[in-house]
One Martini backbone bead per residue (centre of mass of N, CA, C, O) as a GRO file, in nm:
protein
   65
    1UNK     BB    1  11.964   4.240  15.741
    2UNK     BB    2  12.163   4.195  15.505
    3UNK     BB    3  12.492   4.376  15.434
    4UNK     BB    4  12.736   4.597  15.265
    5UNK     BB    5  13.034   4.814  15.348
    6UNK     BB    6  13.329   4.834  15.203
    7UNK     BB    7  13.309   4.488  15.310
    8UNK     BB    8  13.136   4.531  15.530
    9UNK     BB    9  12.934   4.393  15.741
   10UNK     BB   10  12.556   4.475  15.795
   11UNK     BB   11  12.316   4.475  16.023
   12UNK     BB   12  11.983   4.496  16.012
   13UNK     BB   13  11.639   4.535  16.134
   14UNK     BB   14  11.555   4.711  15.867
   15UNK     BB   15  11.479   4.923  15.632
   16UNK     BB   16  11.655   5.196  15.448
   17UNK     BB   17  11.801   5.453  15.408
   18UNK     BB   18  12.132   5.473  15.231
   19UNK     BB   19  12.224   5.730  15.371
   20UNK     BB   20  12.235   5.661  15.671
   21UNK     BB   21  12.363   5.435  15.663
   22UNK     BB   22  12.642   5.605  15.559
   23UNK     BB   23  12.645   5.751  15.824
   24UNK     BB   24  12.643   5.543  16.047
   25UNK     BB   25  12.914   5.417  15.955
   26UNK     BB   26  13.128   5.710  15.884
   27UNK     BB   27  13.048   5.945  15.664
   28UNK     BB   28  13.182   6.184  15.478
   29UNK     BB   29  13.187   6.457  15.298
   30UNK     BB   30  13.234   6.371  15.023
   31UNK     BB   31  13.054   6.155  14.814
   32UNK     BB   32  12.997   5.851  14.663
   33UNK     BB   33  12.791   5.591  14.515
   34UNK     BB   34  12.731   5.200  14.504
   35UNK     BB   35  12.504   4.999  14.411
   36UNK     BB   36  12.608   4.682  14.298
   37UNK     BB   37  12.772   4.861  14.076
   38UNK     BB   38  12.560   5.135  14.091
   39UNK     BB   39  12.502   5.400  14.050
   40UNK     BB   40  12.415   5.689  14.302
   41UNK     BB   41  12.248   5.939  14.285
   42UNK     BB   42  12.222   6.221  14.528
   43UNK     BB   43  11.909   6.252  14.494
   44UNK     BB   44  11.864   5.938  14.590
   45UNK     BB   45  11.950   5.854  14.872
   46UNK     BB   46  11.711   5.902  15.042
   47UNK     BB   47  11.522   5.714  14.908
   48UNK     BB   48  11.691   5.479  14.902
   49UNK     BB   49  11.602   5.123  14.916
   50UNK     BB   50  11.727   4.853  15.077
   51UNK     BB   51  11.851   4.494  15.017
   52UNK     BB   52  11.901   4.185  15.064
   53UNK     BB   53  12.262   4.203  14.986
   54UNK     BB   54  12.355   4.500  14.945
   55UNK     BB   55  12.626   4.642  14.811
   56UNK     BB   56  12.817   4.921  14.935
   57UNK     BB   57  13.000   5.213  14.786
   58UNK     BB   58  13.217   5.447  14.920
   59UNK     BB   59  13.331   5.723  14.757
   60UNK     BB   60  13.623   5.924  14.775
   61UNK     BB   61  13.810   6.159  14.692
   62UNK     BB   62  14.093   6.247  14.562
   63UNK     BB   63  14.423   6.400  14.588
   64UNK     BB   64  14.652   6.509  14.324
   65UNK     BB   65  14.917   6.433  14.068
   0.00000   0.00000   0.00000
């Protein structure tokens, strides 16, 4: 199954659940997500089974002034 995360290409082996994807790409929290361009609740995340072709968006937090 490919998927994209954050632009890039990934293959996965069966479907997973979005947390994990985005733990194994090597995400940190505090992030938001959004697949296809749709946010993903947090509460959300461990639930959420990707589909074939889905693109996900991993965001971080920015600080500055």
């Amino acid at each position: 199954m490919k998927i994209t995360v954050n632009g890039q290409a990934i293959e996965l082996t069966q479907a997973q659940p979005l947390l994990k994807v985005v733990e194994d790409f090597g995400a940190l929290a505090p992030f938001a997500l959004a697949v296809n361009g749709q946010f993903v609740p947090k509460s959300q995340h461990q639930a959420f089974v990707l589909n074939e072709g889905d693109m996900i968006d991993i965001l971080s937090p920015v600080q500055g002034g």
